[in-house]
C-alpha positions as CSV (number, residue, x, y, z in Angstrom):
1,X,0.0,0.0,0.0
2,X,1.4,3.1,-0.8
3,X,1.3,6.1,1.7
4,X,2.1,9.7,2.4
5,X,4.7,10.4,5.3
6,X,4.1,13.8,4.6
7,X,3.0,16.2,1.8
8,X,5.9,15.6,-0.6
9,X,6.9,12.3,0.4
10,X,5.0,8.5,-0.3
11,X,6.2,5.6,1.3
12,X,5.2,2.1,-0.1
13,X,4.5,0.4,3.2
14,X,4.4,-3.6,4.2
15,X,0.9,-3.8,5.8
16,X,-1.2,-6.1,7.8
17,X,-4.8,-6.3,6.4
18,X,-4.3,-3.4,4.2
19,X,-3.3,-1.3,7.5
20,X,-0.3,0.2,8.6
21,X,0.1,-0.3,11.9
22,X,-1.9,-4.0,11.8
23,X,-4.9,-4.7,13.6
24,X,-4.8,-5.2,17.3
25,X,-4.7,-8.4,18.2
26,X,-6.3,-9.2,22.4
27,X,-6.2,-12.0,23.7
28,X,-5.7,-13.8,27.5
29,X,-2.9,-15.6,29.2
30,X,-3.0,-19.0,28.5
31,X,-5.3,-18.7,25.3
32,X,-3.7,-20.4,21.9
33,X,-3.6,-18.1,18.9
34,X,-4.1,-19.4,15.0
35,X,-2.6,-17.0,13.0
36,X,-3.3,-16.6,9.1
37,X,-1.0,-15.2,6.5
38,X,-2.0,-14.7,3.3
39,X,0.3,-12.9,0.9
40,X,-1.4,-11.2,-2.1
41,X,-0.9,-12.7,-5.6
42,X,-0.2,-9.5,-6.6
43,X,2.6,-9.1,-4.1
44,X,6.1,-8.6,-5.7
45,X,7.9,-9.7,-2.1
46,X,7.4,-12.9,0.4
47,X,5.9,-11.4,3.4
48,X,5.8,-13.1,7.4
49,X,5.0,-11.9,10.9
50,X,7.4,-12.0,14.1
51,X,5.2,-11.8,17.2
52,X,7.4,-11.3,20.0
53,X,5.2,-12.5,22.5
54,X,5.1,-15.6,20.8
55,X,7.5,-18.2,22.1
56,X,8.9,-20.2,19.1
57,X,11.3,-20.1,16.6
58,X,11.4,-16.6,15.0
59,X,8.0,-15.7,16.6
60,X,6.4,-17.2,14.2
61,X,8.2,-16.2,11.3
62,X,9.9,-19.5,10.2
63,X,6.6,-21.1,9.6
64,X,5.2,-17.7,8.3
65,X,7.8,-17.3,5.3
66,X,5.1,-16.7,2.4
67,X,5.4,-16.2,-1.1
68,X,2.8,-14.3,-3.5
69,X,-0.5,-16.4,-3.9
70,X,0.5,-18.4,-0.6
71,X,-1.1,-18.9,2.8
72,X,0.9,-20.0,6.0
73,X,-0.9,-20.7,9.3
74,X,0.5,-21.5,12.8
75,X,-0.4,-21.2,16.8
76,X,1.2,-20.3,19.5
77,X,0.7,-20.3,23.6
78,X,0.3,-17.1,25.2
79,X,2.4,-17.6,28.2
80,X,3.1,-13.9,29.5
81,X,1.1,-11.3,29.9
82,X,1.7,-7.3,28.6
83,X,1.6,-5.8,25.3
84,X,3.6,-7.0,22.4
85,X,4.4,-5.9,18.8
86,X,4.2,-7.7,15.5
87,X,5.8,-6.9,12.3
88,X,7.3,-8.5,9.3
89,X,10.5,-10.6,9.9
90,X,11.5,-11.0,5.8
91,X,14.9,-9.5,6.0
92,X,15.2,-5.9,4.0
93,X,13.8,-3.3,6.6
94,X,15.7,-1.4,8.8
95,X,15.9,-0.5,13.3
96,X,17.2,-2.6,18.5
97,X,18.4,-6.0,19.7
98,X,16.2,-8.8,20.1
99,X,15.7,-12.5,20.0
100,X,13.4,-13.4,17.4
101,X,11.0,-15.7,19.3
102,X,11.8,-15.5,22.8
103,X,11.8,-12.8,25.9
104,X,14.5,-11.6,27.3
105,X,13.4,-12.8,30.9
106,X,15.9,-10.1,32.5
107,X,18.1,-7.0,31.0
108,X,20.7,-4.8,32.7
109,X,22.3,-1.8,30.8
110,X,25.9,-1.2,32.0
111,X,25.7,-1.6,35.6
112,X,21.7,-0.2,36.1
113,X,19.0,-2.1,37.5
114,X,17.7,-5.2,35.9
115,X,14.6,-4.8,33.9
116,X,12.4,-7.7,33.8
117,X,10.5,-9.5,31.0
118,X,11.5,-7.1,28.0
119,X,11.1,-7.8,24.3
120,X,13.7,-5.3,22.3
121,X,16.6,-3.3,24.3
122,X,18.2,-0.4,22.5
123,X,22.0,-1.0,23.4
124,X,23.6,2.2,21.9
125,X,27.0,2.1,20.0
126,X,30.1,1.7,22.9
127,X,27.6,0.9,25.7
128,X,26.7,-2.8,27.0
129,X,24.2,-4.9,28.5
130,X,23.7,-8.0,29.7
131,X,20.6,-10.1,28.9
132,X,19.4,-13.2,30.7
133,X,16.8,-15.7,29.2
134,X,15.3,-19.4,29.4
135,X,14.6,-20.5,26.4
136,X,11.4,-22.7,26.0
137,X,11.3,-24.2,22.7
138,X,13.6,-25.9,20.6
139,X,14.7,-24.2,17.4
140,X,16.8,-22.0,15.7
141,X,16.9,-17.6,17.1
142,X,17.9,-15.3,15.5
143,X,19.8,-12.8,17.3
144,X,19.1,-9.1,15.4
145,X,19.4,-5.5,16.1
146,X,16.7,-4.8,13.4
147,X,19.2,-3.1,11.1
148,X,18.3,-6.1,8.6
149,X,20.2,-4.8,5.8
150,X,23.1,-6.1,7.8
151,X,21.5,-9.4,8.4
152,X,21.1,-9.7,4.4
153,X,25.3,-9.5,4.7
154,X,25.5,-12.3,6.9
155,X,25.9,-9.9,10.5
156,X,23.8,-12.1,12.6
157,X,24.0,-14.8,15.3
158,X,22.3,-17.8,15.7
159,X,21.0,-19.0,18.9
160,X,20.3,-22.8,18.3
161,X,18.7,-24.8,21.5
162,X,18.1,-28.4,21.4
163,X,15.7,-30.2,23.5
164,X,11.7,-30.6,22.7
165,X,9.7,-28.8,20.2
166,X,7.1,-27.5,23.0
167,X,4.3,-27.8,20.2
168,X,2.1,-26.4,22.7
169,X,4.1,-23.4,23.0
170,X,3.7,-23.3,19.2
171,X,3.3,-24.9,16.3
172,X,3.2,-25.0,12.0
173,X,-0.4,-25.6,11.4
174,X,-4.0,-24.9,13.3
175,X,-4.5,-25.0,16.8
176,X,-5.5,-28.3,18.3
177,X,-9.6,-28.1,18.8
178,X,-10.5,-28.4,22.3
179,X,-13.6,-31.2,22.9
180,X,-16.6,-29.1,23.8
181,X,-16.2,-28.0,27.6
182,X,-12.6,-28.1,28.0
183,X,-12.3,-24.2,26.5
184,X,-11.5,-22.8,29.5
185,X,-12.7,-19.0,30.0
186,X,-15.2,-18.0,27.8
């Protein structure tokens, strides 16, 4: 979709149902989400989400990968509460660090006070941090600092954690249907 950032300059934005920024998406701790991508046919790029909430390989995004014409679907857990972004993980975009699919559990800039439970810390050029995190799924993380057009060049790290799949954390796929009375809150 293409946009105005202001009166003399268009932008031609990656959007969410047709929206920039995407539709709010509510729901409750411990509910499972099914997520639909569809790409447009007439879509020149491959498109995919990163939820950072969602606790899984990329957030999603490396069952997301979709081409023109395609659909991807997957589900994930919600396992901690607070308010989380989305946004497209298909390298080419530029911005902090984070883990693609996991939660920093606790962060500490420089010698400061730990923050707890954060998503993306902005460590600025010749300062430090230290970031502390369990992982809970098996897969492959990507560690980024959202400047992606150095990820296309190779400047990335891999986190890769063996151990189960948690495929009730998340999954490729639809969510597993509940028999009737075991929904939980309604």
């Amino acid at each position: 979709m293409k946009g105005k950032l202001d009166e003399k300059t268009s932008y031609q934005f990656w959007t969410f149902g047709g929206k920039v920024p995407g539709p709010f998406i509510r729901a409750r701790l411990g509910d499972t989400l099914e997520i639909h991508l569809r790409n447009d046919a007439t879509s020149i790029l491959a498109h995919s989400v990163d939820f950072h909430g969602a606790l899984g390989p990329g957030g999603g995004s490396q069952f997301t990968q979709t081409f023109p014409g395609e659909e991807k679907v997957f589900s994930f857990k919600t396992t901690i509460p607070g308010l989380f972004v989305y946004h497209c993980a298909t390298p080419s975009i530029a911005s902090s660090f984070h883990i693609v699919g996991e939660i920093f559990d606790s962060v500490r800039m420089g010698g400061g006070r730990p923050m707890k439970e954060e998503q993306t810390v902005l460590v600025a050029p010749g300062n430090a941090a230290t970031f502390e995190l369990q992982m809970k799924h098996a897969g492959h993380f990507n560690l980024i600092d959202h400047a992606l057009s150095r990820v296309e060049r190779g400047l990335n790290g891999v986190l890769v954690v063996d151990g189960p799949e948690e495929d009730d954390l998340m999954h490729a796929g639809p969510a597993a249907r509940e028999p009737k009375g075991r929904r939980g809150r309604e």
